[in-house]
DSSP file (Angstrom, degrees, kcal/mol; ACC not computed):
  #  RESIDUE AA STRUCTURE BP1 BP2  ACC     N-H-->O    O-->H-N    N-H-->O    O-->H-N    TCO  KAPPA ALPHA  PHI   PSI    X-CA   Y-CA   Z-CA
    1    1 A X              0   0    0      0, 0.0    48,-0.5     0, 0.0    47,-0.5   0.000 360.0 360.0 360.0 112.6   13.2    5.8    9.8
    2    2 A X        -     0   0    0     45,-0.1     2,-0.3    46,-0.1    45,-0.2  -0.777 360.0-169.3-114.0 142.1   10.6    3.3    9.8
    3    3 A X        -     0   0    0     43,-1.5    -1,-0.0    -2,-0.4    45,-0.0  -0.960  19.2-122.3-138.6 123.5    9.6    1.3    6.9
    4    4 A X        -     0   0    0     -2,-0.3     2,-0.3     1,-0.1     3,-0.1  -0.043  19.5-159.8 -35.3 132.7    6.4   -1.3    5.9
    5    5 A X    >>  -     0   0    0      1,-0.1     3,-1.2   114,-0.0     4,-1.0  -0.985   2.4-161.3-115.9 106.7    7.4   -4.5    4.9
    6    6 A X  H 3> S+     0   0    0     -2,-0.3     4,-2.1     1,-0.3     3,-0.4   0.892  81.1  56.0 -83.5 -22.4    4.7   -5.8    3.2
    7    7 A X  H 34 S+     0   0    0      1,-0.2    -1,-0.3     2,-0.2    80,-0.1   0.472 100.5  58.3 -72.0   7.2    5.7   -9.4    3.4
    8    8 A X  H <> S+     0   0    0     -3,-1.2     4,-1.6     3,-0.1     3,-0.3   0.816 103.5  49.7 -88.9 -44.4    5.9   -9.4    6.9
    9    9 A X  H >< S+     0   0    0     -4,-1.0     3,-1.0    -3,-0.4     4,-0.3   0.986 121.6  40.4 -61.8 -53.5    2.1   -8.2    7.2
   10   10 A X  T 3X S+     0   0    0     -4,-2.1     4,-0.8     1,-0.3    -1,-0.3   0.571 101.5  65.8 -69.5  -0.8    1.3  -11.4    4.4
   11   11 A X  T >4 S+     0   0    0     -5,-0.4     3,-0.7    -3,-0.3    -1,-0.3   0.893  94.8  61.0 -91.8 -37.3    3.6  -13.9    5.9
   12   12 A X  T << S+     0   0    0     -4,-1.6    -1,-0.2    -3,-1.0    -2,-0.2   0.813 108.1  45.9 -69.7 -11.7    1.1  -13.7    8.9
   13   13 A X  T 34 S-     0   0    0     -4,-0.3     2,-0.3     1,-0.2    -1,-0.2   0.745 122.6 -34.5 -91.1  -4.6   -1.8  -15.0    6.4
   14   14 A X    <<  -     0   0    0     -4,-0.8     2,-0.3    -3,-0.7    -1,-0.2  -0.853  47.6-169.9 166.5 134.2   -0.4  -17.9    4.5
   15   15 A X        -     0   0    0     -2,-0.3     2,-0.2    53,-0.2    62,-0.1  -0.778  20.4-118.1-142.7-160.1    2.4  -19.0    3.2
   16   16 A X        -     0   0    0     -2,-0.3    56,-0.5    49,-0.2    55,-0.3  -0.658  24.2-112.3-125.7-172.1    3.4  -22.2    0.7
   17   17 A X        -     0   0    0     56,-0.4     2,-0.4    -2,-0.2    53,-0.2  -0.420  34.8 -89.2 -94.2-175.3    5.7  -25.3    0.9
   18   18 A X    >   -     0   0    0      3,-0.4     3,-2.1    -2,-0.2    56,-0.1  -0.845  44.2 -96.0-112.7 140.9    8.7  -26.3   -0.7
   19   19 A X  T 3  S+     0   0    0     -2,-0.4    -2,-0.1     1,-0.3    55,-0.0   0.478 117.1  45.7  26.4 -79.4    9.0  -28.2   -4.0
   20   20 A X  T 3  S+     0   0    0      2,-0.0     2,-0.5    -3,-0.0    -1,-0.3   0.715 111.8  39.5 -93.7 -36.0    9.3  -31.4   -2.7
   21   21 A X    <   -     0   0    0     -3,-2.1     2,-0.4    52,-0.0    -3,-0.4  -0.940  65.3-159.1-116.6 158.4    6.5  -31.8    0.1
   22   22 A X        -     0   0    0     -2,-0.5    51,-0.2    -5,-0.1     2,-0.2  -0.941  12.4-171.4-112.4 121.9    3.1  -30.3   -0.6
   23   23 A X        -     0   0    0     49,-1.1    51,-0.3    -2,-0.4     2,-0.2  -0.591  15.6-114.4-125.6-139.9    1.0  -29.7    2.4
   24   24 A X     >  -     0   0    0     47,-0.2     4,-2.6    -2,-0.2    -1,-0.0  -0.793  27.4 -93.0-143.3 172.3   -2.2  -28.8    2.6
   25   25 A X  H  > S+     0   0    0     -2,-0.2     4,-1.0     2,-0.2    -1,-0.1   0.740 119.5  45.1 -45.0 -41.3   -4.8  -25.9    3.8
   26   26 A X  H  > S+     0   0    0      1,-0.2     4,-0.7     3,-0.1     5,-0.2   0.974 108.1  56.8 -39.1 -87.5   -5.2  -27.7    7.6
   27   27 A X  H  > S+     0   0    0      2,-0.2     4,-1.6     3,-0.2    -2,-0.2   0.610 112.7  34.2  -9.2 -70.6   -2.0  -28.1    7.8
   28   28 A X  H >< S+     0   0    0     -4,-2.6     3,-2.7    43,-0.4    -2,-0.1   0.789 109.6  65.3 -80.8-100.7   -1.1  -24.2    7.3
   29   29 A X  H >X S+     0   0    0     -4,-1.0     4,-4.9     1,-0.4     3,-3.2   0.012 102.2  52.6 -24.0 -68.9   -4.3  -23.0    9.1
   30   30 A X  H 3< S+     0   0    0     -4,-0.7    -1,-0.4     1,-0.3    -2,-0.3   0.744 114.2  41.1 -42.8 -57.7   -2.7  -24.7   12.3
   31   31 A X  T << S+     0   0    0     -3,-2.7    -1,-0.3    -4,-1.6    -2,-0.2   0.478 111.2  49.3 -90.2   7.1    0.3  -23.0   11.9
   32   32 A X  T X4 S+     0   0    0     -3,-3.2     3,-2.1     1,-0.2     2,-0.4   0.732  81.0 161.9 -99.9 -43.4   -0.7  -19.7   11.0
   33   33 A X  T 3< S-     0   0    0     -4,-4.9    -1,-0.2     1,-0.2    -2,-0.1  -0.549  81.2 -27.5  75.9-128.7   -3.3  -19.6   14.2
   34   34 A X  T 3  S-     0   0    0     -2,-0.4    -1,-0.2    -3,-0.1    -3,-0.1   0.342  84.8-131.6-111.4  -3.6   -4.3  -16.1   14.9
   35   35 A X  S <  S+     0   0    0     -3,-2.1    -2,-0.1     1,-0.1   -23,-0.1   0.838  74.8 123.4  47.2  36.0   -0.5  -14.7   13.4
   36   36 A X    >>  +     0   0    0     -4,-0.2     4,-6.0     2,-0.1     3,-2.0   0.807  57.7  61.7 -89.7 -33.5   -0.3  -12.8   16.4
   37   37 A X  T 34 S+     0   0    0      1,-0.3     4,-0.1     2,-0.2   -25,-0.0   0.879 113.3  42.3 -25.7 -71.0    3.6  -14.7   17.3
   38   38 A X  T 34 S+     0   0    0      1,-0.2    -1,-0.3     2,-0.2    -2,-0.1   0.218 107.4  52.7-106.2  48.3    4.7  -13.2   14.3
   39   39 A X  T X4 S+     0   0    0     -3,-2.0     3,-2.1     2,-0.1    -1,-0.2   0.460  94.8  75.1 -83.2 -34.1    3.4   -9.9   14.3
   40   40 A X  G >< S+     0   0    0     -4,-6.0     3,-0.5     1,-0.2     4,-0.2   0.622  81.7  72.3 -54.1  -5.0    4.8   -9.7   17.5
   41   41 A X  G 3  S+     0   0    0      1,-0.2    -1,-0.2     2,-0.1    19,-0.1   0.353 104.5  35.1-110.9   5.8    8.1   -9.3   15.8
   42   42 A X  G X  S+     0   0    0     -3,-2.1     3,-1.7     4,-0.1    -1,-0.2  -0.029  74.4 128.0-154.4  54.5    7.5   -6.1   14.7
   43   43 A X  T <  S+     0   0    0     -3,-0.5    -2,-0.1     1,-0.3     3,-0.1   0.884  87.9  43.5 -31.9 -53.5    5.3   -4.4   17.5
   44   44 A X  T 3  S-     0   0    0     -4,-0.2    -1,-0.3     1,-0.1    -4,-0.0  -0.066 121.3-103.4-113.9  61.2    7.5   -1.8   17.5
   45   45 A X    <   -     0   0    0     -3,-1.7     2,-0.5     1,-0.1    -1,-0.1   0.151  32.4 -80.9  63.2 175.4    8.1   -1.2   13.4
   46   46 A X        +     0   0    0     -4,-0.1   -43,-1.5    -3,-0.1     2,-0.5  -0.867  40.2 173.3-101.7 111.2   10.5   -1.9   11.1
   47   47 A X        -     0   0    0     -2,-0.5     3,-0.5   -45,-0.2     7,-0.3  -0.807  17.1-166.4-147.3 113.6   13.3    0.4   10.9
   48   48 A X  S >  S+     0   0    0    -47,-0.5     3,-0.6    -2,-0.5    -1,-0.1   0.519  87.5  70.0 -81.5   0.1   16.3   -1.0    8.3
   49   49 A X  T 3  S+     0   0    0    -48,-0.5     2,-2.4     1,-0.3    -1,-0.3   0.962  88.8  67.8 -71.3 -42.8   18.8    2.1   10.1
   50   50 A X  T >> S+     0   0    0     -3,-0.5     3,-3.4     1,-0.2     4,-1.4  -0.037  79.5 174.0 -87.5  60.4   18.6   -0.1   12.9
   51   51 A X  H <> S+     0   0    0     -2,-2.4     4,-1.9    -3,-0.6    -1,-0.2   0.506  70.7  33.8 -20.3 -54.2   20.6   -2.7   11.2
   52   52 A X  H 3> S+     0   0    0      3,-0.2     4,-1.7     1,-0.1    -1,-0.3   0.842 119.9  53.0 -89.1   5.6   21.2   -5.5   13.8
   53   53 A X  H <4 S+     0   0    0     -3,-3.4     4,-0.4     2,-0.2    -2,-0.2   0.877 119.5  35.2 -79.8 -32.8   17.7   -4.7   15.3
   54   54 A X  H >X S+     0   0    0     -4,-1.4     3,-1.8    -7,-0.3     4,-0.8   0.964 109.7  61.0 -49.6 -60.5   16.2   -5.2   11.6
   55   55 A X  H >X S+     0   0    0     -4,-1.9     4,-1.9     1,-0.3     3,-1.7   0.851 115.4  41.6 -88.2 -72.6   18.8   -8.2   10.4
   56   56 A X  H 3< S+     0   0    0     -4,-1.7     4,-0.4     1,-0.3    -1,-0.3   0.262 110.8  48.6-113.8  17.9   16.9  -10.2   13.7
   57   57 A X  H <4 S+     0   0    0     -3,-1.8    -1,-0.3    -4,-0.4     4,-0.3   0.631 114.9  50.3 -90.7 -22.9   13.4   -9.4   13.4
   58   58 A X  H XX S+     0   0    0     -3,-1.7     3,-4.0    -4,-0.8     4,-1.4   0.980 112.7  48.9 -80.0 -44.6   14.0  -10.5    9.8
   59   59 A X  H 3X S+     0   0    0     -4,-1.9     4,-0.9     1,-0.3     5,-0.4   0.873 111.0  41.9 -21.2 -56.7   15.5  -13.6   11.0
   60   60 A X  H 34 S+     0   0    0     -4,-0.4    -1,-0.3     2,-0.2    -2,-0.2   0.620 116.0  52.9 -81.0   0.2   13.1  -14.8   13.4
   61   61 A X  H <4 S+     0   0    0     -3,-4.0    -2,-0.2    -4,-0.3    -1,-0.2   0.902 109.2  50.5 -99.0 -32.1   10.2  -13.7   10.6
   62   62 A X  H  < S+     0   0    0     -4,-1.4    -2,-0.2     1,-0.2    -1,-0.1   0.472 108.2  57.1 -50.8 -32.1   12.4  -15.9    8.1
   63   63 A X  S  X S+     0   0    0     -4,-0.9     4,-1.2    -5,-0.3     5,-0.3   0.594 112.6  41.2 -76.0 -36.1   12.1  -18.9   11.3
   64   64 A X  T  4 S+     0   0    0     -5,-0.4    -2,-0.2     1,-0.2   -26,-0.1   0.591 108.4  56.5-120.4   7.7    8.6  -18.7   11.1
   65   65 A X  T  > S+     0   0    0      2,-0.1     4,-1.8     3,-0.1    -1,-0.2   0.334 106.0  55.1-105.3 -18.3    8.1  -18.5    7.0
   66   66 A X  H  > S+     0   0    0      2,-0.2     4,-1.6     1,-0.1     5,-0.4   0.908 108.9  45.8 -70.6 -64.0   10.1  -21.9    6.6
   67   67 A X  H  X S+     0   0    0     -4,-1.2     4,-1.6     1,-0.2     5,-0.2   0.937 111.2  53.6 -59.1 -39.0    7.7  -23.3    8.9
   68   68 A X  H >> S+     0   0    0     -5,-0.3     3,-0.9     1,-0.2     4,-0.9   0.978 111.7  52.4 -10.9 -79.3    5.0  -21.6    6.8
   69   69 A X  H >< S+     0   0    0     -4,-1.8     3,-1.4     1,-0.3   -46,-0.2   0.850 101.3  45.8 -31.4 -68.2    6.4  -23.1    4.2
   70   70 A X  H 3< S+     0   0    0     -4,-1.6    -1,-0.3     1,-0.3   -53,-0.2   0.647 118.4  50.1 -87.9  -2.5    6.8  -26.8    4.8
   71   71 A X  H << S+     0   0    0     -4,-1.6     2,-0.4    -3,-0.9   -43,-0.4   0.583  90.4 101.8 -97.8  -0.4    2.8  -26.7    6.1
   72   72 A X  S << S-     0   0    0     -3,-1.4   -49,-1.1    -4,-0.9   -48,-0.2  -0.794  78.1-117.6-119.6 120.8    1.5  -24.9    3.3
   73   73 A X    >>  -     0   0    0     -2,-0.4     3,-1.1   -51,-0.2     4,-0.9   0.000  33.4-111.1 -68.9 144.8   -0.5  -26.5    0.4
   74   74 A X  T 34 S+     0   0    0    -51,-0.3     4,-0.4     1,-0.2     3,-0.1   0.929 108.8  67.5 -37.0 -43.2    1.4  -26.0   -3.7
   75   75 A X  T 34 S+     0   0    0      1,-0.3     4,-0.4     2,-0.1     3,-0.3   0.861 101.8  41.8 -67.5 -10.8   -1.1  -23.6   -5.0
   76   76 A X  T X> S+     0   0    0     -3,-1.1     3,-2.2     1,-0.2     4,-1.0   0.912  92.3  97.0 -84.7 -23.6   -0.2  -20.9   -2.7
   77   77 A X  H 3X S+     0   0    0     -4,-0.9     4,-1.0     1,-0.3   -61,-0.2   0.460  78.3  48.4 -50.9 -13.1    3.7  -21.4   -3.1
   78   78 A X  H 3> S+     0   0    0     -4,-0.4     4,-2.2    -3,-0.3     5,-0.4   0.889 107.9  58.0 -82.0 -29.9    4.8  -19.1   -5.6
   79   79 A X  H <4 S+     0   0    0     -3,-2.2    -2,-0.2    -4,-0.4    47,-0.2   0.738 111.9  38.9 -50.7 -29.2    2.8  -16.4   -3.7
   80   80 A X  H  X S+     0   0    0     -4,-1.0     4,-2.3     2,-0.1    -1,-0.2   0.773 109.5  65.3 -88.6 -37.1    5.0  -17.1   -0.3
   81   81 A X  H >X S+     0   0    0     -4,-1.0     3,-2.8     2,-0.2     4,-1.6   0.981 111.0  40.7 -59.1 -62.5    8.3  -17.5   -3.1
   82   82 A X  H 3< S+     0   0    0     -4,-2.2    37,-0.3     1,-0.3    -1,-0.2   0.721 109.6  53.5 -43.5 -25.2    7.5  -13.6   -3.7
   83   83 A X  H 3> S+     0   0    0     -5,-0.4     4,-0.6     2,-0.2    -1,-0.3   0.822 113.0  40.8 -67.3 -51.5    7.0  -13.1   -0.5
   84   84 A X  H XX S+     0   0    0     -3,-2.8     3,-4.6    -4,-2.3     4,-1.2   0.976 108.9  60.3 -69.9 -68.1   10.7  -14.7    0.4
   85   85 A X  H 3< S+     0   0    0     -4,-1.6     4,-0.4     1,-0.3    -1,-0.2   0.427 105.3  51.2 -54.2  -8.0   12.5  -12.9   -2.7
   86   86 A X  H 3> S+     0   0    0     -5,-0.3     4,-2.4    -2,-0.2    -1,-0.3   0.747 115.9  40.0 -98.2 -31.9   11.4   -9.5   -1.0
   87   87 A X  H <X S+     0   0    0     -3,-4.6     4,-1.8    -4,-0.6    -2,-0.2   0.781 114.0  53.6 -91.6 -24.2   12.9  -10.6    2.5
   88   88 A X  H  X S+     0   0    0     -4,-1.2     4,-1.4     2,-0.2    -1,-0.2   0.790 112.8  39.1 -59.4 -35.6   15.7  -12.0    1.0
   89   89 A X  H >> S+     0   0    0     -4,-0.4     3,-1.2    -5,-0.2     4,-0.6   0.949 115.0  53.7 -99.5 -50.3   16.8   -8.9   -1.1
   90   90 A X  H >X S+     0   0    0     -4,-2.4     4,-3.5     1,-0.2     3,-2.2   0.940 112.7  48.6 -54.7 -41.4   15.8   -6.4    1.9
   91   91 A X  H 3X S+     0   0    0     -4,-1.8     4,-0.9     1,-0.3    -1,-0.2   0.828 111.4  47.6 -41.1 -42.9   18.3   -8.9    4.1
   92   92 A X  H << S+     0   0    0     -4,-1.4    -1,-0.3    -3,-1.2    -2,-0.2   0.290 108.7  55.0 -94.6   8.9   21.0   -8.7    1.6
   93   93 A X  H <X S+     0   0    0     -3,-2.2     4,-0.7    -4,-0.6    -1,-0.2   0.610 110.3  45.3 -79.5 -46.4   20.5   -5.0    1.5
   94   94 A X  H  < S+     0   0    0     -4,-3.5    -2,-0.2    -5,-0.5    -3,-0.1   0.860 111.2  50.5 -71.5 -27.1   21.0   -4.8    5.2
   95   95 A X  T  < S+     0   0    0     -4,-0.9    -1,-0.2     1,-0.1    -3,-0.1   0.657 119.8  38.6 -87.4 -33.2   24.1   -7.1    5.3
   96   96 A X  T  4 S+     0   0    0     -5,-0.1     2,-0.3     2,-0.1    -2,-0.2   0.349  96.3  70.3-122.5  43.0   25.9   -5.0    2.4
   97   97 A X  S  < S-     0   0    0     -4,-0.7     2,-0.6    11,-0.0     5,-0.1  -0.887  96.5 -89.2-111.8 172.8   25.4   -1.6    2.6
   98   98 A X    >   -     0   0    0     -2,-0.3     3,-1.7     3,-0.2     6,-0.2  -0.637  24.7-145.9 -76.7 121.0   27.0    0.5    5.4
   99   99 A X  T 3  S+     0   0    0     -2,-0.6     3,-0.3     1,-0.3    -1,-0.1   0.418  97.7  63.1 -87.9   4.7   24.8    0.7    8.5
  100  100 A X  T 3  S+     0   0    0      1,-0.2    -1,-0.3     2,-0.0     2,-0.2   0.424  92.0  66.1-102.4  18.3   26.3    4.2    9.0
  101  101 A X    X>  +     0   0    0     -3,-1.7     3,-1.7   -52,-0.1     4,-0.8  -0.599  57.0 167.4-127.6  60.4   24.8    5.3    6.0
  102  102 A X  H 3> S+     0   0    0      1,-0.3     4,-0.8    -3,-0.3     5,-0.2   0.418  80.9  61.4 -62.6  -1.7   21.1    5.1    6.6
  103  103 A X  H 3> S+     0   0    0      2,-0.1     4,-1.4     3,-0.1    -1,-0.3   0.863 107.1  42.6 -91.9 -29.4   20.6    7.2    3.5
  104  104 A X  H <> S+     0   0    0     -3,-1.7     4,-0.6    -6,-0.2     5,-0.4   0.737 120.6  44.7 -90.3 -34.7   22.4    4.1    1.0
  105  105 A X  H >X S+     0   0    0     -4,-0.8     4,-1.8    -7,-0.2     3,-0.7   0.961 113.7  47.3 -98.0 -45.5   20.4    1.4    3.1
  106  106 A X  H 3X S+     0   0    0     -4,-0.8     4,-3.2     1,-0.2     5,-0.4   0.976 121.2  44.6 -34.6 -68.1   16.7    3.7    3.0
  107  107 A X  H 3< S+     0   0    0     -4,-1.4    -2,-0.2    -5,-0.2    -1,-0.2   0.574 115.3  40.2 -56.6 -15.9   17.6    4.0   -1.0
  108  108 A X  H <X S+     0   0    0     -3,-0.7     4,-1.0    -4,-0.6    -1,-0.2   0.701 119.8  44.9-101.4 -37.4   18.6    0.7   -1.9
  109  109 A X  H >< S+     0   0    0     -4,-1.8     3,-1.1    -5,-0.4    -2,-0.2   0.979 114.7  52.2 -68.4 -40.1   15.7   -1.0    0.3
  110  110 A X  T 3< S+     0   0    0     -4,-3.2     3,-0.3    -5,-0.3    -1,-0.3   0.952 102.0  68.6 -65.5 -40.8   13.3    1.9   -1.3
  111  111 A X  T 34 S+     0   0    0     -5,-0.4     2,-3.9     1,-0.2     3,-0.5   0.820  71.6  84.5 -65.6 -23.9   14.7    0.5   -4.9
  112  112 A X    <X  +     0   0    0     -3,-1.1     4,-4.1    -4,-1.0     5,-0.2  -0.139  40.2 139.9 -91.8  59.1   13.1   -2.8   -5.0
  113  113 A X  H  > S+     0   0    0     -2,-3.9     4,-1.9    -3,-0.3    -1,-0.2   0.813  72.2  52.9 -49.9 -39.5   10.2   -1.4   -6.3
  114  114 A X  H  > S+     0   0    0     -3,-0.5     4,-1.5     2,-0.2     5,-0.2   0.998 116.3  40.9 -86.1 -84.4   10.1   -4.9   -8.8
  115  115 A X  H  > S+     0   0    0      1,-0.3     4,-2.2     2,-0.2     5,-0.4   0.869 120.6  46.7 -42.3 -65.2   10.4   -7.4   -5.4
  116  116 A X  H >X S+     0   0    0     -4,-4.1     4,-2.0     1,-0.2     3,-1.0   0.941 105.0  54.1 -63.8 -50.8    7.9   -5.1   -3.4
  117  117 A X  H 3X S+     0   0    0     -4,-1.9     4,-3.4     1,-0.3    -1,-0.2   0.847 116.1  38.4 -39.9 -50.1    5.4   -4.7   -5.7
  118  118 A X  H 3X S+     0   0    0     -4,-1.5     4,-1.5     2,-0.2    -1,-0.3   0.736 114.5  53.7 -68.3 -21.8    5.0   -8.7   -6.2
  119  119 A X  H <X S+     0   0    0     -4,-2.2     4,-1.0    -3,-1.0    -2,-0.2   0.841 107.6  51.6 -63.3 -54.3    5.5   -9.1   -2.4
  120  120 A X  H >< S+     0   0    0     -4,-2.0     3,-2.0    -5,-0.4     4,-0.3   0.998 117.8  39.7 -78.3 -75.5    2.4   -6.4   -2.3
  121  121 A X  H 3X S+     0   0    0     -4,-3.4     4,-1.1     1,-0.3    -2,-0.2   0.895 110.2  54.7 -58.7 -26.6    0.1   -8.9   -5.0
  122  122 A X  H 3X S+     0   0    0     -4,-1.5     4,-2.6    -5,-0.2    -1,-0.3   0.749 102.9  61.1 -81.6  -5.3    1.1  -12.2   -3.5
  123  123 A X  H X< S+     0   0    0     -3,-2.0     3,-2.9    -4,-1.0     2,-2.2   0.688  98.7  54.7 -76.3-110.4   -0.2  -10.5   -0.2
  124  124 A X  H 3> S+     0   0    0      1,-0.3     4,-1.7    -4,-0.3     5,-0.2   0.368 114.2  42.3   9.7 -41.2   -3.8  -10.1   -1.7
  125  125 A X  H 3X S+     0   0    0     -2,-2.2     4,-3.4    -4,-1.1    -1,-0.3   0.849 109.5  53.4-106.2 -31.8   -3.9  -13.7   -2.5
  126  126 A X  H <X S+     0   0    0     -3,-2.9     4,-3.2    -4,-2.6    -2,-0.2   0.996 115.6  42.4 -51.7 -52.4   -2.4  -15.0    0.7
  127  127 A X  H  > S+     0   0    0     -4,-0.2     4,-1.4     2,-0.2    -2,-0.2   0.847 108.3  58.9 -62.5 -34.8   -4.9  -13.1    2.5
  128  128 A X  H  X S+     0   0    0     -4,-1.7     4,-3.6     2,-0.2    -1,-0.2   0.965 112.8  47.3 -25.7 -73.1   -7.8  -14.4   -0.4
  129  129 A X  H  X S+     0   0    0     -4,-3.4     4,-2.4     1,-0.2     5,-0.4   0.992 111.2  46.9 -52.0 -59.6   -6.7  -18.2    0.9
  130  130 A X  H  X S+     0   0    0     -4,-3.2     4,-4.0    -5,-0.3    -2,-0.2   0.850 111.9  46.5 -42.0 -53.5   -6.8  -17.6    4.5
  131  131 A X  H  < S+     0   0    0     -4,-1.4    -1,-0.2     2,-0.2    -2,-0.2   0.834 118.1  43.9 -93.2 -50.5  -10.0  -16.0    4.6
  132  132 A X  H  < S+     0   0    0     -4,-3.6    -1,-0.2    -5,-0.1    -2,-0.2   0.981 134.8  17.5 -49.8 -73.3  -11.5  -19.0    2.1
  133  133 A X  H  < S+     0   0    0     -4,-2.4     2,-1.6     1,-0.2    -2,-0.2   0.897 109.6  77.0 -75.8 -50.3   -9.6  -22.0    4.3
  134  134 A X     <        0   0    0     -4,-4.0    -1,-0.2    -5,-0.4    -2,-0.1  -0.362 360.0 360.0 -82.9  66.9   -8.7  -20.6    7.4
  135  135 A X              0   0    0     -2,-1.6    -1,-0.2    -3,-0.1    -2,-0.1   0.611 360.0 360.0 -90.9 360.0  -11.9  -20.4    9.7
C-alpha cells in the first residue's frame, strides 16, 4: 500500500539549519543540486507495510535533511522543522505499531492529518525559495 510523503518530495527543495549555525542560500543550493540523490530513495514509492524497507528509506532521507539542515539559511528553518516533525511522527509510527498489522500502521500514519498538512504548506514555500535562490 503505497503512500506520498509529502516531506520527502520538499526535502528535495530546501531545507533550514539548526538554531545555532545559520547558513545561507549558496550554501543550501550546493547541497540540494538537482535533488535527484534523494529522490532516488524512493524510486520505487513509499510503502509504510513494508516496515524495515520504509524505517531505511526514512533513515537515509533523515541523513540527507540534517545535511539540509546545517547548510540552510534561518528564514527557511521552521519550514524544514515541519517538514522533520512529519518524518519523525511517521518513523515513530513505524517503530510502534505492529508491522503485521498494516491496517493499525496505514491508520495511524493516515491520522496525522495536523503534521501532514503543515509538512504539505512548508513544501510550497521550500519550493518558493529554491526557485527564487536556487538557479
Amino acid at each position: 500500500m503505497a503512500l506520498p510523503l509529502v516531506l520527502l518530495l520538499a526535502a528535495t527543495s530546501v531545507a533550514a539549519c539548526s538554531d545555532d549555525d545559520a547558513g545561507s542560500a549558496e550554501e543550501l543550493c550546493s547541497v540540494v543540486g538537482d535533488g535527484r540523490s534523494f529522490a532516488a530513495l524512493f524510486d520505487q514509492g513509499f510503502d509504510p507495510t513494508d516496515t524495515q524497507r520504509a524505517l531505511s528509506q526514512l533513515a537515509a532521507a533523515k541523513v540527507d535533511l540534517d545535511q539540509l539542515r546545517r547548510a540552510a539559511p534561518t528564514e527557511v528553518r521552521d519550514d524544514l522543522d515541519a517538514e522533520i516533525r512529519y518524518l519523525d511522527a511517521v518513523t515513530g509510527i513505524l517503530r510502534g505499531e505492529d508491522p503485521d498489522d498494516p491496517a493499525a500502521v496505514v491508520a495511524a500514519i493516515n491520522g496525522l492529518s495536523e503534521e501532514r498538512s503543515a509538512a504539505q504548506v512548508a513544501s510550497l514555500v521550500l519550493e518558493e525559495f529554491q526557485a527564487e535562490h536556487c538557479r
